[in-house]
C-alpha positions in Angstrom: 0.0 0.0 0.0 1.1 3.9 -0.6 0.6 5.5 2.1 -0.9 9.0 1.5 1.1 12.2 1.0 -0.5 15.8 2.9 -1.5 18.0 0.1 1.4 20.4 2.0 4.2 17.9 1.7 7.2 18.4 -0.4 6.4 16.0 -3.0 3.4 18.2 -3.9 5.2 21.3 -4.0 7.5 19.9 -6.2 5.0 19.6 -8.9 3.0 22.5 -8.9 4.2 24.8 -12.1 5.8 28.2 -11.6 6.4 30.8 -14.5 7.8 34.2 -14.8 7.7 36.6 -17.8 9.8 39.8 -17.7 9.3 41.7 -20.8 10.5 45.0 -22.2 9.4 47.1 -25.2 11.6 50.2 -26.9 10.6 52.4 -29.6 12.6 51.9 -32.8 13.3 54.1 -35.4 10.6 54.5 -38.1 8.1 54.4 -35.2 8.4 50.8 -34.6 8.0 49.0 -31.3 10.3 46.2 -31.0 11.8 43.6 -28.0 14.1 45.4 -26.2 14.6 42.5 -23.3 12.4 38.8 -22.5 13.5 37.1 -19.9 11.0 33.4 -19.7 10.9 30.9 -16.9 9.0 27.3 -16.3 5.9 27.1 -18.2 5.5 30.7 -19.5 6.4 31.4 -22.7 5.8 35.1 -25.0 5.8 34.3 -28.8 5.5 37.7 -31.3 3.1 36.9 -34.1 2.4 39.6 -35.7 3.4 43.8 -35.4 0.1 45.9 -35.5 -0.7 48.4 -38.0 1.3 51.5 -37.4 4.3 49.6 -35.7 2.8 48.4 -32.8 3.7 45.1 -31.0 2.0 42.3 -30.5 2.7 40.0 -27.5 1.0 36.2 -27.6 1.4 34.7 -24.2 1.6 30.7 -24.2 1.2 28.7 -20.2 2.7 25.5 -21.7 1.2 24.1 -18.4 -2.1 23.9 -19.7 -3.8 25.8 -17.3 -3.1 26.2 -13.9 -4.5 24.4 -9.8 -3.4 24.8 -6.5 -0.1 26.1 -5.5 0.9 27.2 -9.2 2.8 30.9 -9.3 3.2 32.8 -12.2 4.5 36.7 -12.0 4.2 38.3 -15.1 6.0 41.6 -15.9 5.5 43.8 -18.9 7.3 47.3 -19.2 6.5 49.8 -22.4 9.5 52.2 -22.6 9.1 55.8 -23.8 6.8 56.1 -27.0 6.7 52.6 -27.8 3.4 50.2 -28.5 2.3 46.7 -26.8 -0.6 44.8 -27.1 -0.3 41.7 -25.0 -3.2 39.0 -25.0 -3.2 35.5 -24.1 -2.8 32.3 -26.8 -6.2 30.7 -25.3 -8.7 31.2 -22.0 -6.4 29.8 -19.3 -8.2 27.6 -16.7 -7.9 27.5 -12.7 -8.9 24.1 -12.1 -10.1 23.0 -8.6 -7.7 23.1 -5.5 -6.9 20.6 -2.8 -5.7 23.9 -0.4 -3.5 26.1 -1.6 -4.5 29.2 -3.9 -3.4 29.8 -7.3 -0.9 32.6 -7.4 -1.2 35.4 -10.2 0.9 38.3 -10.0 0.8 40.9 -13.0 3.1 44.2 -12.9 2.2 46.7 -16.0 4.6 49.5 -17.0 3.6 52.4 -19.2 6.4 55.0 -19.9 5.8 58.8 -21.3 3.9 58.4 -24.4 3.9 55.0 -24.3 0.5 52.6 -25.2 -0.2 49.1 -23.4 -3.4 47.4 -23.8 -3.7 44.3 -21.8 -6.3 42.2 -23.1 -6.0 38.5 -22.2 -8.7 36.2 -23.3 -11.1 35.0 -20.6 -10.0 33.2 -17.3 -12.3 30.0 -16.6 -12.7 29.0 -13.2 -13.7 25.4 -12.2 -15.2 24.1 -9.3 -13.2 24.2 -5.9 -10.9 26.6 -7.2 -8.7 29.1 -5.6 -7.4 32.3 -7.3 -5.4 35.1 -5.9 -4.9 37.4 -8.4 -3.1 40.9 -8.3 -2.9 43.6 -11.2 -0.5 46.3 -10.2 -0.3 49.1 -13.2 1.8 52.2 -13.4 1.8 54.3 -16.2 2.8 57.8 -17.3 0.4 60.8 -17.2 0.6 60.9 -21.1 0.5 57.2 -21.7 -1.7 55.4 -23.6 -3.3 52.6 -21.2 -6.0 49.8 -21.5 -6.4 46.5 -19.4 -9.7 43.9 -20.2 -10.2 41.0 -17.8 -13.0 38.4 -18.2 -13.9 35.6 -15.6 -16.1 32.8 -16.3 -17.6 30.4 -13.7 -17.4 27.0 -15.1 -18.0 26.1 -19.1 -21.9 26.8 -18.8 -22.1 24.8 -22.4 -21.3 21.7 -20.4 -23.4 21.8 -18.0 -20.6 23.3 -15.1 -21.0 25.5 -12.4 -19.1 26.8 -9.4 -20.7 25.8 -6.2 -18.2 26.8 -3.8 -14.3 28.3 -4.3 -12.4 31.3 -3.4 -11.5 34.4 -5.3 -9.0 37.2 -4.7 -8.8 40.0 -7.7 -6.7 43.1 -6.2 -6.2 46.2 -8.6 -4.1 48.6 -8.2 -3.6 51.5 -11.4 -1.5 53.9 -10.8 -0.5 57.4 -13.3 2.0 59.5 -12.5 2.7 58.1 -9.1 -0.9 58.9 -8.4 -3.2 56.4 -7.5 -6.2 56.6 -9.6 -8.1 52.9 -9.3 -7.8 50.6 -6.6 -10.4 47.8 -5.9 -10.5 44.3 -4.5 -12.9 41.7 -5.8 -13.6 38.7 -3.2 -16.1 35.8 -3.3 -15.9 32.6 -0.9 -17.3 29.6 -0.1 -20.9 29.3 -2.1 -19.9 31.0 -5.3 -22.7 29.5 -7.4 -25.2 31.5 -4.7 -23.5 34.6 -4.3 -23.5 34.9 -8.7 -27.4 33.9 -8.8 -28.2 36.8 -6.3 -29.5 39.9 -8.1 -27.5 42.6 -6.5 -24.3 40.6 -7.7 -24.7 38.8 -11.0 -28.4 37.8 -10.9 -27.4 34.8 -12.4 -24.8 35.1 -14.9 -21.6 33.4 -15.0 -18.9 35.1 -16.9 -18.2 38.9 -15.8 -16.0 41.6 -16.8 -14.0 44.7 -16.6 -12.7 47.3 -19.0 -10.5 50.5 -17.7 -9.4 52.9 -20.7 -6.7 55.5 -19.3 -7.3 58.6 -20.1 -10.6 58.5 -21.3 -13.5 61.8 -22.2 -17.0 61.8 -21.7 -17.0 60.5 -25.5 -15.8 57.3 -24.7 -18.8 57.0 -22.4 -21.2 57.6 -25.1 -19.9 55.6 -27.5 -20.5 52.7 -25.2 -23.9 53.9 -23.9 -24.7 54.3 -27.6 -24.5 50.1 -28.2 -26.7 49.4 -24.7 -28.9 48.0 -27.4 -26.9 45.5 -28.9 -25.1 43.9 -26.0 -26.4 40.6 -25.1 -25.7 41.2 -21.4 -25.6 43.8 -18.7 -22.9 46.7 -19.2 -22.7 49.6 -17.2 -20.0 52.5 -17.9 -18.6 55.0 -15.6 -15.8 57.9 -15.2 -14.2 59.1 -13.1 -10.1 60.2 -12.2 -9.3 60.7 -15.9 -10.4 57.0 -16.8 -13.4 54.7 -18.4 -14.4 52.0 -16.2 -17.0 49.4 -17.8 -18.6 46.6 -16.0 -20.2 43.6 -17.6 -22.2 40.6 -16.8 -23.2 38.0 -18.6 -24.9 34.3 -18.8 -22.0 32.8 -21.0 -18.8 33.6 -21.9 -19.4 33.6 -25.7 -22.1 36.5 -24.9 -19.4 38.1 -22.4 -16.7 37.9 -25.3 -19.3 39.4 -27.7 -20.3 42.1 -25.4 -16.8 43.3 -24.5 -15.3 43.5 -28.2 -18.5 45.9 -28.4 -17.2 47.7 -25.7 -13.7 48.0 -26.6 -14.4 48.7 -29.6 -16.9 52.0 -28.9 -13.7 52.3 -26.4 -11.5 53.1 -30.0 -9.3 50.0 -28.9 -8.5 49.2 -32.5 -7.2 47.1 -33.9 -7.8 43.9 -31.2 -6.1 41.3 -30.9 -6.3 38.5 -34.1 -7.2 35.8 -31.5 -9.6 37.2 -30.0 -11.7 37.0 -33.3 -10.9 33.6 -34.4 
Protein backbone atom coordinates (compact mmCIF):
# COMPACT_ATOMS: atom_id res chain seq x y z
CA UNK A 1 0.00 0.00 0.00
CA UNK A 2 1.15 3.89 -0.63
CA UNK A 3 0.59 5.51 2.10
CA UNK A 4 -0.91 8.97 1.50
CA UNK A 5 1.10 12.23 1.03
CA UNK A 6 -0.50 15.82 2.90
CA UNK A 7 -1.46 18.05 0.11
CA UNK A 8 1.37 20.40 1.96
CA UNK A 9 4.22 17.94 1.71
CA UNK A 10 7.18 18.40 -0.42
CA UNK A 11 6.42 16.04 -3.04
CA UNK A 12 3.42 18.16 -3.87
CA UNK A 13 5.19 21.26 -3.97
CA UNK A 14 7.53 19.94 -6.20
CA UNK A 15 5.05 19.60 -8.93
CA UNK A 16 3.03 22.49 -8.94
CA UNK A 17 4.16 24.84 -12.12
CA UNK A 18 5.84 28.21 -11.58
CA UNK A 19 6.41 30.84 -14.51
CA UNK A 20 7.83 34.24 -14.76
CA UNK A 21 7.73 36.56 -17.81
CA UNK A 22 9.84 39.82 -17.68
CA UNK A 23 9.33 41.73 -20.77
CA UNK A 24 10.46 45.02 -22.20
CA UNK A 25 9.43 47.15 -25.22
CA UNK A 26 11.60 50.16 -26.94
CA UNK A 27 10.63 52.36 -29.57
CA UNK A 28 12.60 51.89 -32.83
CA UNK A 29 13.31 54.07 -35.43
CA UNK A 30 10.63 54.54 -38.07
CA UNK A 31 8.05 54.45 -35.22
CA UNK A 32 8.40 50.76 -34.63
CA UNK A 33 7.99 48.98 -31.28
CA UNK A 34 10.30 46.23 -31.04
CA UNK A 35 11.80 43.59 -28.04
CA UNK A 36 14.06 45.41 -26.24
CA UNK A 37 14.57 42.52 -23.29
CA UNK A 38 12.40 38.84 -22.48
CA UNK A 39 13.52 37.15 -19.91
CA UNK A 40 10.96 33.42 -19.75
CA UNK A 41 10.93 30.90 -16.93
CA UNK A 42 8.98 27.28 -16.30
CA UNK A 43 5.85 27.06 -18.16
CA UNK A 44 5.46 30.66 -19.48
CA UNK A 45 6.39 31.39 -22.68
CA UNK A 46 5.79 35.07 -24.98
CA UNK A 47 5.82 34.31 -28.76
CA UNK A 48 5.46 37.72 -31.30
CA UNK A 49 3.14 36.93 -34.10
CA UNK A 50 2.41 39.63 -35.72
CA UNK A 51 3.36 43.81 -35.43
CA UNK A 52 0.05 45.87 -35.54
CA UNK A 53 -0.67 48.39 -38.00
CA UNK A 54 1.33 51.51 -37.35
CA UNK A 55 4.25 49.63 -35.73
CA UNK A 56 2.84 48.43 -32.78
CA UNK A 57 3.72 45.14 -31.05
CA UNK A 58 2.04 42.26 -30.45
CA UNK A 59 2.70 40.03 -27.47
CA UNK A 60 1.02 36.15 -27.58
CA UNK A 61 1.44 34.75 -24.25
CA UNK A 62 1.63 30.71 -24.18
CA UNK A 63 1.17 28.74 -20.16
CA UNK A 64 2.70 25.47 -21.74
CA UNK A 65 1.15 24.06 -18.38
CA UNK A 66 -2.12 23.94 -19.74
CA UNK A 67 -3.81 25.76 -17.35
CA UNK A 68 -3.06 26.21 -13.86
CA UNK A 69 -4.48 24.43 -9.79
CA UNK A 70 -3.45 24.82 -6.47
CA UNK A 71 -0.08 26.09 -5.50
CA UNK A 72 0.91 27.15 -9.20
CA UNK A 73 2.81 30.90 -9.34
CA UNK A 74 3.18 32.75 -12.17
CA UNK A 75 4.46 36.68 -11.98
CA UNK A 76 4.25 38.30 -15.11
CA UNK A 77 5.97 41.59 -15.93
CA UNK A 78 5.55 43.81 -18.95
CA UNK A 79 7.27 47.29 -19.22
CA UNK A 80 6.53 49.76 -22.43
CA UNK A 81 9.49 52.22 -22.59
CA UNK A 82 9.08 55.81 -23.84
CA UNK A 83 6.80 56.13 -26.97
CA UNK A 84 6.68 52.61 -27.78
CA UNK A 85 3.43 50.23 -28.52
CA UNK A 86 2.34 46.72 -26.76
CA UNK A 87 -0.58 44.84 -27.05
CA UNK A 88 -0.29 41.72 -24.98
CA UNK A 89 -3.17 38.97 -25.02
CA UNK A 90 -3.20 35.54 -24.07
CA UNK A 91 -2.84 32.33 -26.78
CA UNK A 92 -6.22 30.72 -25.30
CA UNK A 93 -8.70 31.23 -22.01
CA UNK A 94 -6.38 29.82 -19.25
CA UNK A 95 -8.16 27.55 -16.74
CA UNK A 96 -7.87 27.47 -12.71
CA UNK A 97 -8.85 24.14 -12.13
CA UNK A 98 -10.10 22.98 -8.63
CA UNK A 99 -7.72 23.08 -5.50
CA UNK A 100 -6.89 20.65 -2.77
CA UNK A 101 -5.72 23.91 -0.42
CA UNK A 102 -3.53 26.06 -1.59
CA UNK A 103 -4.48 29.22 -3.88
CA UNK A 104 -3.43 29.77 -7.30
CA UNK A 105 -0.93 32.63 -7.39
CA UNK A 106 -1.24 35.37 -10.20
CA UNK A 107 0.94 38.33 -10.01
CA UNK A 108 0.81 40.94 -12.99
CA UNK A 109 3.09 44.17 -12.86
CA UNK A 110 2.16 46.71 -16.00
CA UNK A 111 4.56 49.51 -17.02
CA UNK A 112 3.63 52.45 -19.17
CA UNK A 113 6.39 54.98 -19.90
CA UNK A 114 5.81 58.79 -21.25
CA UNK A 115 3.93 58.41 -24.43
CA UNK A 116 3.89 54.98 -24.34
CA UNK A 117 0.52 52.62 -25.23
CA UNK A 118 -0.16 49.12 -23.42
CA UNK A 119 -3.37 47.45 -23.76
CA UNK A 120 -3.65 44.26 -21.79
CA UNK A 121 -6.28 42.18 -23.06
CA UNK A 122 -6.01 38.51 -22.20
CA UNK A 123 -8.66 36.17 -23.35
CA UNK A 124 -11.06 34.96 -20.55
CA UNK A 125 -10.03 33.20 -17.33
CA UNK A 126 -12.27 29.97 -16.60
CA UNK A 127 -12.67 29.05 -13.23
CA UNK A 128 -13.73 25.40 -12.25
CA UNK A 129 -15.23 24.11 -9.28
CA UNK A 130 -13.24 24.24 -5.85
CA UNK A 131 -10.93 26.58 -7.22
CA UNK A 132 -8.72 29.11 -5.57
CA UNK A 133 -7.39 32.28 -7.33
CA UNK A 134 -5.43 35.07 -5.89
CA UNK A 135 -4.87 37.41 -8.40
CA UNK A 136 -3.08 40.93 -8.25
CA UNK A 137 -2.91 43.59 -11.17
CA UNK A 138 -0.45 46.35 -10.20
CA UNK A 139 -0.32 49.14 -13.17
CA UNK A 140 1.85 52.20 -13.39
CA UNK A 141 1.75 54.30 -16.21
CA UNK A 142 2.80 57.76 -17.27
CA UNK A 143 0.36 60.80 -17.16
CA UNK A 144 0.62 60.87 -21.10
CA UNK A 145 0.45 57.15 -21.68
CA UNK A 146 -1.72 55.40 -23.62
CA UNK A 147 -3.27 52.55 -21.18
CA UNK A 148 -5.96 49.83 -21.53
CA UNK A 149 -6.44 46.50 -19.42
CA UNK A 150 -9.73 43.95 -20.17
CA UNK A 151 -10.18 41.01 -17.85
CA UNK A 152 -13.04 38.40 -18.19
CA UNK A 153 -13.85 35.59 -15.57
CA UNK A 154 -16.09 32.82 -16.30
CA UNK A 155 -17.57 30.44 -13.68
CA UNK A 156 -17.37 27.03 -15.14
CA UNK A 157 -18.00 26.06 -19.08
CA UNK A 158 -21.94 26.76 -18.80
CA UNK A 159 -22.12 24.82 -22.42
CA UNK A 160 -21.33 21.70 -20.44
CA UNK A 161 -23.37 21.78 -18.04
CA UNK A 162 -20.62 23.30 -15.10
CA UNK A 163 -21.04 25.48 -12.38
CA UNK A 164 -19.14 26.79 -9.40
CA UNK A 165 -20.70 25.82 -6.19
CA UNK A 166 -18.19 26.81 -3.80
CA UNK A 167 -14.34 28.27 -4.31
CA UNK A 168 -12.36 31.26 -3.40
CA UNK A 169 -11.49 34.41 -5.32
CA UNK A 170 -8.98 37.16 -4.71
CA UNK A 171 -8.82 39.99 -7.75
CA UNK A 172 -6.66 43.05 -6.18
CA UNK A 173 -6.17 46.15 -8.59
CA UNK A 174 -4.14 48.62 -8.22
CA UNK A 175 -3.64 51.47 -11.37
CA UNK A 176 -1.47 53.92 -10.82
CA UNK A 177 -0.45 57.44 -13.29
CA UNK A 178 2.03 59.53 -12.45
CA UNK A 179 2.68 58.07 -9.07
CA UNK A 180 -0.89 58.88 -8.35
CA UNK A 181 -3.21 56.37 -7.53
CA UNK A 182 -6.25 56.63 -9.64
CA UNK A 183 -8.08 52.92 -9.34
CA UNK A 184 -7.80 50.64 -6.58
CA UNK A 185 -10.39 47.78 -5.94
CA UNK A 186 -10.48 44.33 -4.54
CA UNK A 187 -12.95 41.74 -5.76
CA UNK A 188 -13.65 38.66 -3.24
CA UNK A 189 -16.05 35.78 -3.31
CA UNK A 190 -15.86 32.63 -0.95
CA UNK A 191 -17.28 29.65 -0.14
CA UNK A 192 -20.89 29.32 -2.14
CA UNK A 193 -19.87 31.02 -5.33
CA UNK A 194 -22.65 29.48 -7.44
CA UNK A 195 -25.22 31.47 -4.73
CA UNK A 196 -23.47 34.64 -4.31
CA UNK A 197 -23.55 34.89 -8.74
CA UNK A 198 -27.38 33.91 -8.76
CA UNK A 199 -28.22 36.79 -6.29
CA UNK A 200 -29.53 39.94 -8.08
CA UNK A 201 -27.51 42.61 -6.49
CA UNK A 202 -24.34 40.61 -7.68
CA UNK A 203 -24.74 38.76 -11.00
CA UNK A 204 -28.44 37.75 -10.92
CA UNK A 205 -27.43 34.83 -12.38
CA UNK A 206 -24.78 35.14 -14.90
CA UNK A 207 -21.64 33.41 -14.96
CA UNK A 208 -18.94 35.15 -16.91
CA UNK A 209 -18.24 38.90 -15.80
CA UNK A 210 -15.96 41.59 -16.80
CA UNK A 211 -13.96 44.68 -16.55
CA UNK A 212 -12.71 47.28 -18.98
CA UNK A 213 -10.50 50.45 -17.69
CA UNK A 214 -9.40 52.95 -20.65
CA UNK A 215 -6.72 55.48 -19.32
CA UNK A 216 -7.26 58.63 -20.14
CA UNK A 217 -10.58 58.46 -21.32
CA UNK A 218 -13.55 61.75 -22.19
CA UNK A 219 -16.96 61.76 -21.65
CA UNK A 220 -16.96 60.46 -25.48
CA UNK A 221 -15.84 57.27 -24.66
CA UNK A 222 -18.83 57.04 -22.45
CA UNK A 223 -21.17 57.65 -25.11
CA UNK A 224 -19.86 55.56 -27.53
CA UNK A 225 -20.49 52.68 -25.20
CA UNK A 226 -23.95 53.94 -23.95
CA UNK A 227 -24.69 54.30 -27.56
CA UNK A 228 -24.49 50.08 -28.15
CA UNK A 229 -26.67 49.37 -24.74
CA UNK A 230 -28.92 48.01 -27.43
CA UNK A 231 -26.91 45.46 -28.90
CA UNK A 232 -25.13 43.90 -26.02
CA UNK A 233 -26.41 40.59 -25.08
CA UNK A 234 -25.75 41.16 -21.36
CA UNK A 235 -25.57 43.79 -18.71
CA UNK A 236 -22.86 46.70 -19.20
CA UNK A 237 -22.69 49.59 -17.17
CA UNK A 238 -19.98 52.46 -17.87
CA UNK A 239 -18.61 55.05 -15.56
CA UNK A 240 -15.83 57.89 -15.24
CA UNK A 241 -14.18 59.12 -13.12
CA UNK A 242 -10.11 60.21 -12.15
CA UNK A 243 -9.34 60.69 -15.93
CA UNK A 244 -10.42 57.01 -16.76
CA UNK A 245 -13.44 54.73 -18.35
CA UNK A 246 -14.45 51.95 -16.18
CA UNK A 247 -16.99 49.40 -17.83
CA UNK A 248 -18.56 46.60 -15.99
CA UNK A 249 -20.22 43.63 -17.63
CA UNK A 250 -22.24 40.58 -16.79
CA UNK A 251 -23.19 38.02 -18.57
CA UNK A 252 -24.93 34.26 -18.75
CA UNK A 253 -22.00 32.78 -21.00
CA UNK A 254 -18.77 33.64 -21.93
CA UNK A 255 -19.41 33.58 -25.67
CA UNK A 256 -22.14 36.53 -24.86
CA UNK A 257 -19.37 38.13 -22.44
CA UNK A 258 -16.72 37.86 -25.30
CA UNK A 259 -19.35 39.43 -27.72
CA UNK A 260 -20.27 42.09 -25.43
CA UNK A 261 -16.79 43.27 -24.48
CA UNK A 262 -15.34 43.49 -28.22
CA UNK A 263 -18.52 45.92 -28.35
CA UNK A 264 -17.17 47.66 -25.68
CA UNK A 265 -13.71 47.96 -26.56
CA UNK A 266 -14.36 48.74 -29.60
CA UNK A 267 -16.94 52.00 -28.94
CA UNK A 268 -13.66 52.32 -26.38
CA UNK A 269 -11.53 53.09 -30.03
CA UNK A 270 -9.27 49.97 -28.90
CA UNK A 271 -8.49 49.21 -32.52
CA UNK A 272 -7.18 47.06 -33.90
CA UNK A 273 -7.84 43.91 -31.25
CA UNK A 274 -6.08 41.33 -30.87
CA UNK A 275 -6.34 38.47 -34.12
CA UNK A 276 -7.15 35.82 -31.49
CA UNK A 277 -9.61 37.19 -29.98
CA UNK A 278 -11.68 36.96 -33.25
CA UNK A 279 -10.90 33.57 -34.43
Amino acid sequence: MFAKLPAGSAIFAGNRAIGRIELSVAAAAGGRSRRHRLREEGSLRVRFPNVVPGGALEAVIVNTAGGMTGGDRFELDVAVGASARLTVSTAAAEKIYRSLGPDTAVNVRLFAGAGAALAWLPQETILFDRTRLRRTVEADVARNAQFVIAEMLVFGRSAMGETVASGHLFDRWRIRAGGALVFAEGLRLDGAIAENLAQRATADGGCAIASALKFPSTEADIAAVREREHDFAGEVGVSAFNGLALARLVAADSAALRRDLIGVLTALGITPLPRLWLN
